[in-house]
Residue frames as a rotation matrix with the C-alpha (Angstrom) as fourth column:
UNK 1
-0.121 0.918 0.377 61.44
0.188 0.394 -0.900 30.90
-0.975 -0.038 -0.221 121.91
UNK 2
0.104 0.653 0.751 59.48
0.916 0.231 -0.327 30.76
-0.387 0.722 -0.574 118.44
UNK 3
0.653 0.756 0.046 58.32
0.746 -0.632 -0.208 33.85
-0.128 0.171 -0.977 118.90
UNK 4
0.504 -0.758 -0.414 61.72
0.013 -0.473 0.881 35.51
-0.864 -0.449 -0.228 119.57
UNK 5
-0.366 -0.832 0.416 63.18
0.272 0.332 0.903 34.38
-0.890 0.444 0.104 116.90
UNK 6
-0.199 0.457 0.867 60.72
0.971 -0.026 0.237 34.90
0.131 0.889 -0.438 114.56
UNK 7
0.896 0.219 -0.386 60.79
0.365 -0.860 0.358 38.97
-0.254 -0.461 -0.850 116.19
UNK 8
0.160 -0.888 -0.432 64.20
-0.134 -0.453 0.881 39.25
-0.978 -0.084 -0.192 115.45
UNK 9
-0.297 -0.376 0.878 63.86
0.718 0.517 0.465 38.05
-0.629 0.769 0.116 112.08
UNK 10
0.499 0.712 0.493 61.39
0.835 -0.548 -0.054 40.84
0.232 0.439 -0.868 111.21
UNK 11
0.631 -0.502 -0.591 63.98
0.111 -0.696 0.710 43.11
-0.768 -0.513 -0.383 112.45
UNK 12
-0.218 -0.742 0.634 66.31
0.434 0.509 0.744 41.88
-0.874 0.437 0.211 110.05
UNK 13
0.072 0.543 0.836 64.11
0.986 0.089 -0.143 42.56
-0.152 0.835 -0.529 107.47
UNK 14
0.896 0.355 -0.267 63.00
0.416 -0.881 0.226 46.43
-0.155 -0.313 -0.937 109.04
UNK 15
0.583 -0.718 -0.382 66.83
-0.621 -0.696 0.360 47.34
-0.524 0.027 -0.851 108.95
UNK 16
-0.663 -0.662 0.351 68.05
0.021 0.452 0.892 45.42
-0.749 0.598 -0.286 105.86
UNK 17
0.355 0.870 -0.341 65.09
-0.173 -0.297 -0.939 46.77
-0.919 0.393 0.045 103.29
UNK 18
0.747 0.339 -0.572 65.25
-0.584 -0.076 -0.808 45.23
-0.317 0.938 0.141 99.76
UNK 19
-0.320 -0.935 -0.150 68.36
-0.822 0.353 -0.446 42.74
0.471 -0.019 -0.882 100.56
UNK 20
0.520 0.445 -0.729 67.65
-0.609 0.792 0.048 39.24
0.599 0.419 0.682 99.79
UNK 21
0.070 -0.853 0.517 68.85
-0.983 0.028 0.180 37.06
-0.168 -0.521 -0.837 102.75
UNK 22
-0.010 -0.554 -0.832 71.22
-0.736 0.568 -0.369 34.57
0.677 0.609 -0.414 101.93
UNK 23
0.490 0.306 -0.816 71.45
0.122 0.903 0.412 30.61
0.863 -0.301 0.405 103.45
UNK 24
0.069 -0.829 -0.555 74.25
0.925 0.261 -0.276 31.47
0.374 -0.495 0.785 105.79
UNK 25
-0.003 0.352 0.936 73.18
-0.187 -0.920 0.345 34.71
0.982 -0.174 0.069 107.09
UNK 26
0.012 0.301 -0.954 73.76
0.988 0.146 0.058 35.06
0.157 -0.942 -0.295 110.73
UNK 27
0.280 0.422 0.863 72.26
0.188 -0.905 0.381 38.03
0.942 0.055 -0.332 112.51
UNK 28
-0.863 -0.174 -0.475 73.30
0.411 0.307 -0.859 39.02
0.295 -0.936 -0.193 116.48
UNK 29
-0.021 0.985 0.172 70.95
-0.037 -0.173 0.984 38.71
0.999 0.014 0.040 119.04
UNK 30
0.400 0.069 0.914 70.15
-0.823 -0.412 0.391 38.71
0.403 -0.909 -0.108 122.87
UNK 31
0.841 0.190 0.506 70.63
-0.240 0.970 0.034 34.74
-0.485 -0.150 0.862 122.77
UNK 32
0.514 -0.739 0.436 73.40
0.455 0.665 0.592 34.92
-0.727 -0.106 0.678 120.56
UNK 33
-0.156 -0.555 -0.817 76.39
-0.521 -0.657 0.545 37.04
-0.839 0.511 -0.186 119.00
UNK 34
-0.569 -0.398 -0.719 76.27
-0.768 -0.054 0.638 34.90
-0.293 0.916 -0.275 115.45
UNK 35
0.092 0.796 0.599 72.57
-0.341 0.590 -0.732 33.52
-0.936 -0.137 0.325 115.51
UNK 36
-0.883 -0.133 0.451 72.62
0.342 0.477 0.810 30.97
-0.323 0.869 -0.375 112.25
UNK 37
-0.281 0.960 -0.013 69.19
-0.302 -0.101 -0.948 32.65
-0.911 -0.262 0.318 111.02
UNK 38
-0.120 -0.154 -0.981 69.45
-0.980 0.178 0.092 31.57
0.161 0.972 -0.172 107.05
UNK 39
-0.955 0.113 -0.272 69.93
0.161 0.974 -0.162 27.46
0.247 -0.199 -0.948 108.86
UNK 40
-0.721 0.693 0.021 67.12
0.088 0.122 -0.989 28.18
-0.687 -0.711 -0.149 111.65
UNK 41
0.066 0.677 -0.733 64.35
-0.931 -0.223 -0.289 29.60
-0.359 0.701 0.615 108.17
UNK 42
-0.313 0.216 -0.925 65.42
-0.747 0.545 0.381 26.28
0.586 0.810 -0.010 106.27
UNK 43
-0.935 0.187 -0.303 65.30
0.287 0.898 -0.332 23.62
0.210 -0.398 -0.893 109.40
UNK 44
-0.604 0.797 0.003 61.77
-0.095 -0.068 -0.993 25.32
-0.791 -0.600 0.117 109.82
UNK 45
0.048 0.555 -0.830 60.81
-0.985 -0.110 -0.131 24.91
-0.164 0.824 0.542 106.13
UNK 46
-0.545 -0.359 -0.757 62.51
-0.260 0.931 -0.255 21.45
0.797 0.058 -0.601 105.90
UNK 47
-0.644 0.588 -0.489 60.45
0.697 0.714 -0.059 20.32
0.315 -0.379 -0.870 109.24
UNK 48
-0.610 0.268 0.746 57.66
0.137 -0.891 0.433 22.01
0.781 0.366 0.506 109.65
UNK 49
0.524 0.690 -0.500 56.23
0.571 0.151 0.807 20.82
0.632 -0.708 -0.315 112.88
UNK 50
-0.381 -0.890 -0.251 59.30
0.888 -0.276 -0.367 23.17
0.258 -0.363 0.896 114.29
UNK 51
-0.867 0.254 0.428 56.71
-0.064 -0.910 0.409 25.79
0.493 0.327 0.806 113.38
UNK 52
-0.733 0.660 -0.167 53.48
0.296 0.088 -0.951 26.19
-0.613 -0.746 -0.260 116.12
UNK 53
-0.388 0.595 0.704 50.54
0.910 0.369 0.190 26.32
-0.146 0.714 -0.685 114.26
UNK 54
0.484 0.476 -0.734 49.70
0.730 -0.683 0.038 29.77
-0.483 -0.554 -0.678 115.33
UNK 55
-0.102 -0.869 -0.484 53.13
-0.261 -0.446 0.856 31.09
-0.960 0.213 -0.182 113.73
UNK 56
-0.264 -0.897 0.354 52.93
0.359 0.249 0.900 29.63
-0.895 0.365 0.256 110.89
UNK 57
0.636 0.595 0.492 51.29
0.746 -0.310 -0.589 32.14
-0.198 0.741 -0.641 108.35
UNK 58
0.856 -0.462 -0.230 53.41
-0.312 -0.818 0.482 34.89
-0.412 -0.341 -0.845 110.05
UNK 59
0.176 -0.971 0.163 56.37
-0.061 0.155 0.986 32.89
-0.983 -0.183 -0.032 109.16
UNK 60
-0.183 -0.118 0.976 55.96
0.895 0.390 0.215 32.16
-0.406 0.913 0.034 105.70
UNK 61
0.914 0.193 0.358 54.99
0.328 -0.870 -0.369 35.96
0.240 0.454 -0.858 104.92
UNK 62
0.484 -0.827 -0.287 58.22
-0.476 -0.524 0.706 37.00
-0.734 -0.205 -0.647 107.04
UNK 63
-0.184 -0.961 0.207 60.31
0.010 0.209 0.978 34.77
-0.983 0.182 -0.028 104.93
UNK 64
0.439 0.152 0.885 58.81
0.897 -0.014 -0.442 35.63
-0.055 0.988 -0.143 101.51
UNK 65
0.997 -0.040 -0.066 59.37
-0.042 -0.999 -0.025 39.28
-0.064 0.028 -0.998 102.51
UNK 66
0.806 -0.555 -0.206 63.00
-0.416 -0.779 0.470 38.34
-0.421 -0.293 -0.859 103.00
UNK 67
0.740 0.031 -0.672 63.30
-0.669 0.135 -0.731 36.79
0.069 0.990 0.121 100.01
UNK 68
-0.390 -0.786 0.479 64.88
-0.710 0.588 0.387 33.58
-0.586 -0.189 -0.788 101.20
UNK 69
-0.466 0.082 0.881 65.37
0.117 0.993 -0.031 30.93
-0.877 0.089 -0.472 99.02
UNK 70
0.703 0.711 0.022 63.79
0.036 -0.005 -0.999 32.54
-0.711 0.703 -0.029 96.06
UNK 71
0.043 -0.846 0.532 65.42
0.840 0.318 0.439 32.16
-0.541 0.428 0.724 92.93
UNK 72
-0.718 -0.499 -0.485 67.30
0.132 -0.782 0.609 35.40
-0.683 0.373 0.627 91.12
UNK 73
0.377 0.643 -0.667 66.35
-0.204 -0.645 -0.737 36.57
-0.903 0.414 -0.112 88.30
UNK 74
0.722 -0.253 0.643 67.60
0.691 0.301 -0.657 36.36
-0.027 0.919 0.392 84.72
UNK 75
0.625 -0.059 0.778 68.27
0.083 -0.986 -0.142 40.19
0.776 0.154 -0.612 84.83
UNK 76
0.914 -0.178 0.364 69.97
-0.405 -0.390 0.827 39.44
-0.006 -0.903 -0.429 88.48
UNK 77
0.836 -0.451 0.314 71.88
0.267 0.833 0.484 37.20
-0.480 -0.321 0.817 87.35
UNK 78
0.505 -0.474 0.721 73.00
0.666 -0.317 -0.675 39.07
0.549 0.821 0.156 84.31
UNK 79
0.781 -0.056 0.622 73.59
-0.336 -0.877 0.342 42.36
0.527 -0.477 -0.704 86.77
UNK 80
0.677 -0.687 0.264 76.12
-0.382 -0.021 0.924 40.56
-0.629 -0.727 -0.277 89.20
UNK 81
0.394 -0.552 0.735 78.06
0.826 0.564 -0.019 38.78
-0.404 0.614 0.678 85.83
UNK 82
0.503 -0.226 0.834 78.51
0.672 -0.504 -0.543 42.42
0.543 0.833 -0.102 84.95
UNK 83
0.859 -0.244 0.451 79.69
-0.512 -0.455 0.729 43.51
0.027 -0.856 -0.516 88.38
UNK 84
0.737 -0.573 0.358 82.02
-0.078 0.454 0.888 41.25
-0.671 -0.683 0.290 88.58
UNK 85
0.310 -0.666 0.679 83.61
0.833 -0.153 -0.531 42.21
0.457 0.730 0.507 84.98
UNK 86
0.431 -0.237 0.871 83.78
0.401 -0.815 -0.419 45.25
0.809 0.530 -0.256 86.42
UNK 87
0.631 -0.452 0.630 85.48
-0.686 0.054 0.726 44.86
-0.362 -0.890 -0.275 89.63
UNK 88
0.336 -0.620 0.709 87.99
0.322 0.783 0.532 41.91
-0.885 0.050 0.463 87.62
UNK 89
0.920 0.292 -0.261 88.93
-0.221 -0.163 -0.962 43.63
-0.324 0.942 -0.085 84.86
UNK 90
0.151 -0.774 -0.615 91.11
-0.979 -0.033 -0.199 41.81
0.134 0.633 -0.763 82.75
UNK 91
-0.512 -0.238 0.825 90.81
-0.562 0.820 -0.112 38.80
-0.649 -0.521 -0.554 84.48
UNK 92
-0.582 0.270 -0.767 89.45
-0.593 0.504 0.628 35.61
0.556 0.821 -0.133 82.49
UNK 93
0.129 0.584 0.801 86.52
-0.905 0.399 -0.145 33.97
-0.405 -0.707 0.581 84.20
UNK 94
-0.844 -0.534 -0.048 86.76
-0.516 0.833 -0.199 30.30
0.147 -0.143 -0.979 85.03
UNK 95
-0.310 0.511 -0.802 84.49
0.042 0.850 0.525 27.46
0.950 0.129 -0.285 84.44
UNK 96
-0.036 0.157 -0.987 84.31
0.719 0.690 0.084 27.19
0.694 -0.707 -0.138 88.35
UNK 97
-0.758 -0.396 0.518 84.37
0.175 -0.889 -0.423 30.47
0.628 -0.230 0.743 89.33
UNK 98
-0.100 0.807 -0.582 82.15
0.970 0.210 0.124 31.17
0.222 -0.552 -0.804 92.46
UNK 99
-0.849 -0.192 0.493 81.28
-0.024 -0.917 -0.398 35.09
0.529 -0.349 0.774 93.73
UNK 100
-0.916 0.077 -0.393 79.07
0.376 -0.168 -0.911 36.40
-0.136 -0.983 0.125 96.25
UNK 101
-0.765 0.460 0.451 75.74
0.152 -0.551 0.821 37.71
0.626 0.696 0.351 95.63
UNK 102
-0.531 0.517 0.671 72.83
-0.820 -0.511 -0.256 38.84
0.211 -0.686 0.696 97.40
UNK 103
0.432 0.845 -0.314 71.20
-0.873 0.479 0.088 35.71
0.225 0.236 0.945 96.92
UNK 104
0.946 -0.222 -0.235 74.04
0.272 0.940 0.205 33.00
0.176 -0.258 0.950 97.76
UNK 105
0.824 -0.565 -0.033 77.34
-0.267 -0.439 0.858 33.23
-0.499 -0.699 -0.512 99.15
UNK 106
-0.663 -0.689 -0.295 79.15
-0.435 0.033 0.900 31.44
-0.610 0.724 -0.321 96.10
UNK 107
0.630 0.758 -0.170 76.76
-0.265 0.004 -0.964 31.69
-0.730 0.652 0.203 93.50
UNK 108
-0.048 -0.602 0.797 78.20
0.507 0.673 0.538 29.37
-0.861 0.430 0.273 90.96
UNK 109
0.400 0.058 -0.915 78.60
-0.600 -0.738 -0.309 32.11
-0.693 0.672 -0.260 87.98
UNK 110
-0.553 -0.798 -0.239 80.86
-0.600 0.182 0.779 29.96
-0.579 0.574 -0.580 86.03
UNK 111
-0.766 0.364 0.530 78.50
0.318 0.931 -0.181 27.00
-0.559 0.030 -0.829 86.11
UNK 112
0.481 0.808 -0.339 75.17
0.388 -0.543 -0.744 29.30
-0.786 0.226 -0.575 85.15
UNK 113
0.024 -0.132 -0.991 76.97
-0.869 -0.493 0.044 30.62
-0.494 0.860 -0.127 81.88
UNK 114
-0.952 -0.293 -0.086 78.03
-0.296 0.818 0.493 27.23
-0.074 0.495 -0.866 81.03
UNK 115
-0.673 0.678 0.295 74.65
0.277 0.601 -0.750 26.24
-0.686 -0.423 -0.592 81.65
UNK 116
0.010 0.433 -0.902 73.32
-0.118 -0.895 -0.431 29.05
-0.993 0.111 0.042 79.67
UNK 117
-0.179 -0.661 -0.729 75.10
-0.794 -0.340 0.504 28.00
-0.581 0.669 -0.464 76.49
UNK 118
-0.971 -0.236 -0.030 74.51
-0.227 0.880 0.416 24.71
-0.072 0.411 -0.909 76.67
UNK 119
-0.031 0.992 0.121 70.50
0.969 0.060 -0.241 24.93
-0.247 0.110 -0.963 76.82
UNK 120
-0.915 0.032 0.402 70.38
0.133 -0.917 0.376 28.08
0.381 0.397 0.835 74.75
UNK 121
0.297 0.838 0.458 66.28
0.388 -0.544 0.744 28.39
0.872 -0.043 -0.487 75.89
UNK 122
0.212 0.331 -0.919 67.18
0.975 -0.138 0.175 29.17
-0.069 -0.933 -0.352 79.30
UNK 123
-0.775 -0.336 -0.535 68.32
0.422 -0.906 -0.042 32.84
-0.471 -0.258 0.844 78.08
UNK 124
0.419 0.850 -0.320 65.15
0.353 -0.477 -0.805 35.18
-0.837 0.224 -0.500 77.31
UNK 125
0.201 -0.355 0.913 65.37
0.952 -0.148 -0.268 36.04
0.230 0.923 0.308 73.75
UNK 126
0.954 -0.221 0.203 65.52
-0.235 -0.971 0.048 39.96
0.186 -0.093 -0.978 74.88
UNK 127
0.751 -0.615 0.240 68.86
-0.508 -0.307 0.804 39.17
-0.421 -0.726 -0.544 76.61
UNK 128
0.816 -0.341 0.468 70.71
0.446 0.885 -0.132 37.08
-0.369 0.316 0.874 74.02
UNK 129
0.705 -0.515 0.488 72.75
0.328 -0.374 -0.868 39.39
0.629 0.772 -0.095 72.57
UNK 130
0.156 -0.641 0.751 74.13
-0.965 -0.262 -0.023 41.10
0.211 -0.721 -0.659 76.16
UNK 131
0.842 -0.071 0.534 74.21
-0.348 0.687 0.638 37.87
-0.412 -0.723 0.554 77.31
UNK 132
0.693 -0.689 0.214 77.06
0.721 0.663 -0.199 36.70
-0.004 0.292 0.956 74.72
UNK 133
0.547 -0.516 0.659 78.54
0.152 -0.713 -0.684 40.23
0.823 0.475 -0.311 74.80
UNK 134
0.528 -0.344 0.776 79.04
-0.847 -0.144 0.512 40.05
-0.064 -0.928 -0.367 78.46
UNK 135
0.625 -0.555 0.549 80.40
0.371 0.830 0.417 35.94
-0.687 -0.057 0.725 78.27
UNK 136
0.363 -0.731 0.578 83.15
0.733 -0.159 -0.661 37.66
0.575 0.664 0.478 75.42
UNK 137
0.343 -0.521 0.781 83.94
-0.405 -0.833 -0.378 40.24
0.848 -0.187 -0.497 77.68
UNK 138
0.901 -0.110 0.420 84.15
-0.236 0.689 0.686 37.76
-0.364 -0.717 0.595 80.90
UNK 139
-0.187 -0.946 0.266 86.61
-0.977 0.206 0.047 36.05
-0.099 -0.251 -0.963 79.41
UNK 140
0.180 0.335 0.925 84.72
-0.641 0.753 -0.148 33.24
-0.746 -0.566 0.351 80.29
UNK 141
0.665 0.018 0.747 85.90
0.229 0.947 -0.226 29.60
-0.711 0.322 0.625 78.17
């Protein structure tokens, strides 16, 4: 049921505090060892009659709280480009390079610098400088 599902998500939440869940998140449950819950949040945002009127405040607070679908940060974005110098070191990031993050399972990283470079506004002036010191230390082009 609805309700079931939308109980077990708040679980999720209760014993995964401050961890942003990702499209492809599956969670087990009584109904099923590798419940798709990351699909089941978007086919209820994508059709919303899926959602009983009754539910559907409850649902939109549960899934703000568990920070699907929101987009990173600047700062987050910077933070996992610097994790991943420092777990690759020496390596030369690639144009296409893809890496895990709390926020997407292959969070194009390659693409988002390139992006970065080419529309210089999209980096906050505070962060220009780390931002090219990290893309020279990356490797990256």
């Amino acid at each position: 049921s609805f309700e079931e599902k939308l109980a077990a998500l708040m679980r999720w939440i209760t014993e995964h505090p401050g961890t942003r869940m990702k499209q492809m998140a599956t969670m087990s449950t009584d109904w099923e060892e590798k419940w798709k819950v990351g699909r089941w949040i978007n086919n209820c945002r994508q059709i919303p009659h899926r959602v009983p009127e009754e539910h559907r405040a409850v649902f939109q607070a549960v899934v703000v709280r568990s920070g699907y679908g929101q987009e990173p940060s600047f700062e987050e974005k910077l933070a996992a480009l610097m994790r991943w110098i420092t777990e690759h070191p020496g390596t030369r990031m690639k144009q296409m390079a893809t890496m895990s993050t709390d926020w997407e399972e292959k969070w194009k990283v390659g693409r988002w610098i390139n992006n970065c470079r080419q529309i210089p506004h999209r980096v906050p002036e505070e962060h220009r400088a780390v931002f090219q010191a990290v893309v020279v230390r990356s490797g990256y082009g």
